[in-house]
C-alpha positions as YAML, in Angstrom:
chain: A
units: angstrom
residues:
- id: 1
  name: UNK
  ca: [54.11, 82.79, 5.07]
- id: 2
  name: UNK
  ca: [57.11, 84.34, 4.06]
- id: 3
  name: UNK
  ca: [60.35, 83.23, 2.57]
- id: 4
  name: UNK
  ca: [62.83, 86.04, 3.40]
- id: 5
  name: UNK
  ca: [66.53, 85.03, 4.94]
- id: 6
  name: UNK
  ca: [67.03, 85.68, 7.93]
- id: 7
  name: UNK
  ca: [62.89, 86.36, 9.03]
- id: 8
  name: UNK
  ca: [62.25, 83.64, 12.22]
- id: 9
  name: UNK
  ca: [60.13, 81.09, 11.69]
- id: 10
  name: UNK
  ca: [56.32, 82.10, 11.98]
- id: 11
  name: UNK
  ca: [57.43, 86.26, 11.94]
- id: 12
  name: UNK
  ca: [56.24, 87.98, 8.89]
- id: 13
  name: UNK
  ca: [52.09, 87.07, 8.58]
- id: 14
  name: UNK
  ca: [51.48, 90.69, 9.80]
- id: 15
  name: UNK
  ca: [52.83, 93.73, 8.35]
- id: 16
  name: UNK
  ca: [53.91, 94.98, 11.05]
- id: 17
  name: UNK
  ca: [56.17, 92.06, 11.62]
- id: 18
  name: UNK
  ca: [57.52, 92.58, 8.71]
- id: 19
  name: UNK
  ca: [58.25, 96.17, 8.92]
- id: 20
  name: UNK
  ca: [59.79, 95.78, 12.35]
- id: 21
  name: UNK
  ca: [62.24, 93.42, 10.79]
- id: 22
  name: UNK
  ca: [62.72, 95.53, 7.59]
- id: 23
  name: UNK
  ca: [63.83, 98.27, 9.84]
- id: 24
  name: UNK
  ca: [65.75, 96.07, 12.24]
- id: 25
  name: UNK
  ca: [68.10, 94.90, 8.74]
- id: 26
  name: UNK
  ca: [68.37, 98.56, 7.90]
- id: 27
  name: UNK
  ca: [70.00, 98.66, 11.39]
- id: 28
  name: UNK
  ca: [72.18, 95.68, 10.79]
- id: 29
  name: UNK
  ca: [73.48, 97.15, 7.75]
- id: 30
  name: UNK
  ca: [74.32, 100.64, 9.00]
- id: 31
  name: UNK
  ca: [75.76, 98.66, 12.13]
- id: 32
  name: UNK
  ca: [78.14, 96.57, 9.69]
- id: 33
  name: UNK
  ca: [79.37, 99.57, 7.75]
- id: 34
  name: UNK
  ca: [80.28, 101.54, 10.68]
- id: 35
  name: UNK
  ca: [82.58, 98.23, 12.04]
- id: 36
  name: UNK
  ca: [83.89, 97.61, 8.59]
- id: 37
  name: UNK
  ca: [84.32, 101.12, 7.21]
- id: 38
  name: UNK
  ca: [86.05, 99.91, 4.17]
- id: 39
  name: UNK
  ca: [82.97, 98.68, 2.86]
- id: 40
  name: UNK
  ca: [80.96, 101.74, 1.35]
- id: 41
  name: UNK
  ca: [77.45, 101.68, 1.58]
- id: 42
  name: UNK
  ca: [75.21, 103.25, -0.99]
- id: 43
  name: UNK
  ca: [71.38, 103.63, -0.56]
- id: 44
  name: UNK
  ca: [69.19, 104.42, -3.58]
- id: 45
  name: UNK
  ca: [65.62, 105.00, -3.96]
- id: 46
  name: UNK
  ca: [64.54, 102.85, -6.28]
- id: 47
  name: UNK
  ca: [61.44, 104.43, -7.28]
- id: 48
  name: UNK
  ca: [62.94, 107.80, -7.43]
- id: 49
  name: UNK
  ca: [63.28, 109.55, -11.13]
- id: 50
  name: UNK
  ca: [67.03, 110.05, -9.78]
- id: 51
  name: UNK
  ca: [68.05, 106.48, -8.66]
- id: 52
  name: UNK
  ca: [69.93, 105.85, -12.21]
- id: 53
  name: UNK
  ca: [71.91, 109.37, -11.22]
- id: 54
  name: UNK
  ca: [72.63, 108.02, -8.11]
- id: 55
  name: UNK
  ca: [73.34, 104.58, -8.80]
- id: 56
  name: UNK
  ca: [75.52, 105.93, -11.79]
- id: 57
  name: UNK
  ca: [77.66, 108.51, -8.97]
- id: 58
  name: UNK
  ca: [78.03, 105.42, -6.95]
- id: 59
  name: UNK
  ca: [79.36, 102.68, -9.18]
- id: 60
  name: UNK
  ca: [80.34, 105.02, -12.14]
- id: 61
  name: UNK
  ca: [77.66, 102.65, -14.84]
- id: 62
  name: UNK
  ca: [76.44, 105.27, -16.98]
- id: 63
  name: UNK
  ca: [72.34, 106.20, -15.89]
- id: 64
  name: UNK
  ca: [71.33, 105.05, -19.34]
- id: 65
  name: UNK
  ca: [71.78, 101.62, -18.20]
- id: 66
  name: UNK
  ca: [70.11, 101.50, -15.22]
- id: 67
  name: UNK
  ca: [66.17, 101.19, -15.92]
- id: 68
  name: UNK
  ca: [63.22, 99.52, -14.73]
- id: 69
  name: UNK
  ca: [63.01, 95.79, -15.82]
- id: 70
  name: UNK
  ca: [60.42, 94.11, -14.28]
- id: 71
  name: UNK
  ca: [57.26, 96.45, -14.38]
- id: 72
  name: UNK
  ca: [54.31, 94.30, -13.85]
- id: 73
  name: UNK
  ca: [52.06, 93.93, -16.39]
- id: 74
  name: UNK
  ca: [48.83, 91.86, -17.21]
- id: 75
  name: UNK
  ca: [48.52, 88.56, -18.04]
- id: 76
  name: UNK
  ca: [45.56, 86.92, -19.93]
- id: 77
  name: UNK
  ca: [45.65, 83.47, -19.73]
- id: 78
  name: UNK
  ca: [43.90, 82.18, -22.76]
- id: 79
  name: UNK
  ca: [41.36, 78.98, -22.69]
- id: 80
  name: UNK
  ca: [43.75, 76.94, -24.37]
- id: 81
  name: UNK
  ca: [46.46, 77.62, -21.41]
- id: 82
  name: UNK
  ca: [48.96, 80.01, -23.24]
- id: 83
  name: UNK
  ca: [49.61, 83.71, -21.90]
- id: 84
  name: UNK
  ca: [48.96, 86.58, -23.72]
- id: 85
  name: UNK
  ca: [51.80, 89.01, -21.87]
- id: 86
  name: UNK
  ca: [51.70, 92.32, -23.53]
- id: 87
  name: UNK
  ca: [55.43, 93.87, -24.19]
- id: 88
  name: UNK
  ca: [56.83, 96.66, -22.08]
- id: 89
  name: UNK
  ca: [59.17, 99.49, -22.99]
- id: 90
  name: UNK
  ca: [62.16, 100.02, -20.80]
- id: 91
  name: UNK
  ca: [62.63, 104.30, -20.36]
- id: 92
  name: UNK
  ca: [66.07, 104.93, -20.61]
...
């Protein structure tokens, strides 16, 4: 089951659910900005090696700050309970 606003109630246990909806919000938003035209909408691809370029022409934040946070890395969970999370380096 998902938790995503706005997804009805029993959508979103197929993937194809949950694409249809993706691309129906996509709509939504490109909908809104056309209405509201003082509202400026930027779209970045996060996994591009560009987004920080992007994001940095949109909202003038220098590139450098924009990285990738929340990489997801192993976990070892230990007998005794505690995690063993190894560290991770943030390119810049």
């Amino acid at each position: 089951m998902c938790n995503i606003t706005g997804l009805p109630k029993g959508v979103g246990n197929k993937d194809e659910e949950l694409k249809s909806f993706f691309l129906d919000q996509i709509k939504r938003i490109h909908s809104f900005v056309r209405k509201f035209p003082s509202h400026r909408l930027v779209t970045v691809a996060i996994d591009s090696p560009n987004a920080g370029g992007t994001l940095q022409d949109a909202f003038g934040i220098d590139k450098r700050c924009w990285g990738h946070y929340n990489k997801r890395v192993s976990v070892k969970r230990h007998r005794n309970g505690t995690l063993d999370r190894p560290s991770v380096g943030v390119s810049v």
